[in-house]
C-alpha positions as CSV (number, residue, x, y, z in Angstrom):
1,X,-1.4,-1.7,-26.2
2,X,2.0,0.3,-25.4
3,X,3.2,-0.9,-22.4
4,X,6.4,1.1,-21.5
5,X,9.5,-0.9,-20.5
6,X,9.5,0.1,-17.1
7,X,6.7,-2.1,-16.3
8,X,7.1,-5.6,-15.3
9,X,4.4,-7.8,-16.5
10,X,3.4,-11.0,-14.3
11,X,0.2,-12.8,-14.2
12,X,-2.7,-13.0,-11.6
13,X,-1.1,-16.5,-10.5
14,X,2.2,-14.8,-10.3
15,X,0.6,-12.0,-7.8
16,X,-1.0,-14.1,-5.3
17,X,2.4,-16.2,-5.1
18,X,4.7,-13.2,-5.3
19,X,2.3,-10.5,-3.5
20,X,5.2,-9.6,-0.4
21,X,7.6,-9.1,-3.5
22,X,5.0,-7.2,-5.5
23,X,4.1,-4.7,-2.7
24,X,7.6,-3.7,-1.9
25,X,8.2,-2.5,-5.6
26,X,5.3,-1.1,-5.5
27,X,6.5,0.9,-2.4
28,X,9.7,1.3,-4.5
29,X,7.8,3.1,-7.3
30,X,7.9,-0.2,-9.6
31,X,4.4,-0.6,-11.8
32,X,3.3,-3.9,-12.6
33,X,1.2,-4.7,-15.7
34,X,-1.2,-7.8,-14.5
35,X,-2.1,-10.5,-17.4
36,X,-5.6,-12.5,-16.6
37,X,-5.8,-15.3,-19.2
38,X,-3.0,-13.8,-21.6
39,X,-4.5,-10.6,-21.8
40,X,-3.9,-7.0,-19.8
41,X,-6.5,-6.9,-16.5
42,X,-4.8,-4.1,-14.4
43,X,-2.1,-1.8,-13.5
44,X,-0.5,-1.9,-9.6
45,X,1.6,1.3,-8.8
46,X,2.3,3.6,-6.2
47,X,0.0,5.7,-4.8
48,X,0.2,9.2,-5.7
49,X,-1.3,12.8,-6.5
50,X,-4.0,10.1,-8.6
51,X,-5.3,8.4,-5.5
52,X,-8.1,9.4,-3.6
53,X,-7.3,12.8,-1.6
54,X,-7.7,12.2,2.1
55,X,-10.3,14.5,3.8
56,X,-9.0,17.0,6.2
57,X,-7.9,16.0,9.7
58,X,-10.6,17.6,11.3
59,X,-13.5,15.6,9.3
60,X,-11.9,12.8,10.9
61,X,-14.2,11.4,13.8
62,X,-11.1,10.2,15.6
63,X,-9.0,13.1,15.4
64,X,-10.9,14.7,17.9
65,X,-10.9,12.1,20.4
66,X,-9.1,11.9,23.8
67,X,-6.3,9.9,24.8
68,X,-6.7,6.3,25.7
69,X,-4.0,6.5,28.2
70,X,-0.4,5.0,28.9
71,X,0.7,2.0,27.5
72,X,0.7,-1.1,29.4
73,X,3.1,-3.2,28.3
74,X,5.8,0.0,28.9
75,X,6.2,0.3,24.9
76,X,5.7,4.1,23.1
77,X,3.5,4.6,20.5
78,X,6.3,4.4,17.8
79,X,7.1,0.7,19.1
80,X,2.9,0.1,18.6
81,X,3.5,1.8,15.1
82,X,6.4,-0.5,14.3
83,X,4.5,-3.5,15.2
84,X,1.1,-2.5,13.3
85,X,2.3,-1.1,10.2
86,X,6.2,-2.0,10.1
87,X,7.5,1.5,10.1
């Protein structure tokens, strides 16, 4: 198996203990080669042009929906985005 240098290769014990650290290189562009009993299981990297397209907006049984109205707790909806997804 070629595994090009730019991949760091950790096991599946090493993921579940190191996941937080894992995700943000990943987010970084950082691929991860990961071992399952010595031997290659899987590849984690960034999502990309590979990944599964997203339908169009208007497929999207949400998109069309109205308002729920204004905020309760006086935050905008970029303070309800920070707190949901950390952006």
């Amino acid at each position: 198996m070629n595994v090009k240098a730019s991949i760091e290769i950790i096991n599946t014990r090493q993921l579940r203990e190191e996941m937080p650290r894992v995700v943000q290189s990943v987010r970084k562009g950082k691929r991860f080669l990961v071992l399952h009993r010595s031997r290659p299981a899987f590849e984690l990297g960034p999502a990309g042009p590979a990944s599964v397209p997203l339908p169009p907006l208007t497929e999207d049984p949400v998109f069309g929906w109205e308002g729920v109205g204004a905020s309760e707790d006086g935050l905008r909806a970029a303070d309800h985005d920070r707190v949901l997804y950390g952006a």
